[in-house]
N, C-alpha and C positions, 0 to 999 in steps of 0.2 A: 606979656607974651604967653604965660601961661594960661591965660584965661581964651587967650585965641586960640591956643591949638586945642584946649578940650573942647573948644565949638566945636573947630572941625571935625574933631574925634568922634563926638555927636551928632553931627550930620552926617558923616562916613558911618554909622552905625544905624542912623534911621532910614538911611538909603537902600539898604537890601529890604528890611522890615515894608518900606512905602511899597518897593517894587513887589516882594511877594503879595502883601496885601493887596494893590492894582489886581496879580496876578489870579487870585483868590476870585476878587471882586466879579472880572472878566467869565471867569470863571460861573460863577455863582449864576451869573446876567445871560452864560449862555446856558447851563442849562435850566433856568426858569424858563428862555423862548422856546428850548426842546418841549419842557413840559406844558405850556400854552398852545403848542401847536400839537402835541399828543389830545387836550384834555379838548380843543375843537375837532379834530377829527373823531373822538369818541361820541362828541356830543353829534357830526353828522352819521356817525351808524346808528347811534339812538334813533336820532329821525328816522331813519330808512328803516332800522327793523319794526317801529311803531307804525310807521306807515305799511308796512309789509304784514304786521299782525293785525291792521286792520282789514286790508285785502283778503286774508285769511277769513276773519272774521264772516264778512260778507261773503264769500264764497260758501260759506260753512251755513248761515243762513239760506243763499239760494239754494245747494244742496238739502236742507233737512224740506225748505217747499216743496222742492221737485220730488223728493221722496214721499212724501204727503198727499203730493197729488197722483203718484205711482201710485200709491196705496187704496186711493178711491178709485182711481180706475179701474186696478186689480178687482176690487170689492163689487164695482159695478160689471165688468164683465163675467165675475162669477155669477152675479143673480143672472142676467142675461143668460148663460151658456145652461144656467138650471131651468129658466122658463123655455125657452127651447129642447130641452130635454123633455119636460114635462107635455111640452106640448106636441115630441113622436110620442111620447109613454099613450095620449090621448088618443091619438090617430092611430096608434096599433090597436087601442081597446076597443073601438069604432067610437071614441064618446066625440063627434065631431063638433057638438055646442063648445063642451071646453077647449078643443084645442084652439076654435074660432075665438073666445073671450080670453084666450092664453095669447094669442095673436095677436089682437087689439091692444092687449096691455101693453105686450111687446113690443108695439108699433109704438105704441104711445110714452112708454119713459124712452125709447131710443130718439125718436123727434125732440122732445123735450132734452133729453142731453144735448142736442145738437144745437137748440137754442143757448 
């Protein structure tokens, strides 16, 4: 008799221990899915800012061309706006060969840009 009630004494005693422990476990189980579904949602804004920084990237590329090509254009209308200059300076001096060979040039890199 006394060997059966300290069973049950011992099962009445690992029964609250099994239920916390379940309850631990449960536990445990829900939040590792919290953190599995935190650590995939991290990993899609990774994607998105990587694909976002590469957008960037490329924007920042066509941007530095278009300023480059800004910059020769700039450069080409300056000589332009100087040959033209040079060639009233010619017409007021009466030197009318140069302003006619200042003309020709001028015809000549403006067609060629147009190609």
């Amino acid at each position: 008799m006394v060997a059966r009630s300290m069973i049950k004494e011992e099962k009445k005693s690992s029964k609250p221990k099994m239920k916390g422990l379940k309850t631990r476990v449960q536990r445990i189980k829900a939040d590792m899915g919290k953190i599995r579904e935190d650590q995939r949602c991290i990993k899609e804004e990774q994607r998105d800012i990587g694909q976002k920084f590469g957008d960037v990237r490329r924007q920042c590329h066509e941007l530095r061309l278009e300023t480059e090509m800004i910059v020769k254009q700039s450069a080409f209308n300056r000589i332009r706006l100087n040959i033209m200059f040079n060639i009233l300076r010619a017409r007021q001096d009466g030197d009318f060969d140069k302003a006619a060979a200042l003309s020709g040039f001028l015809t000549s890199i403006s067609d060629g840009r147009k190609l």
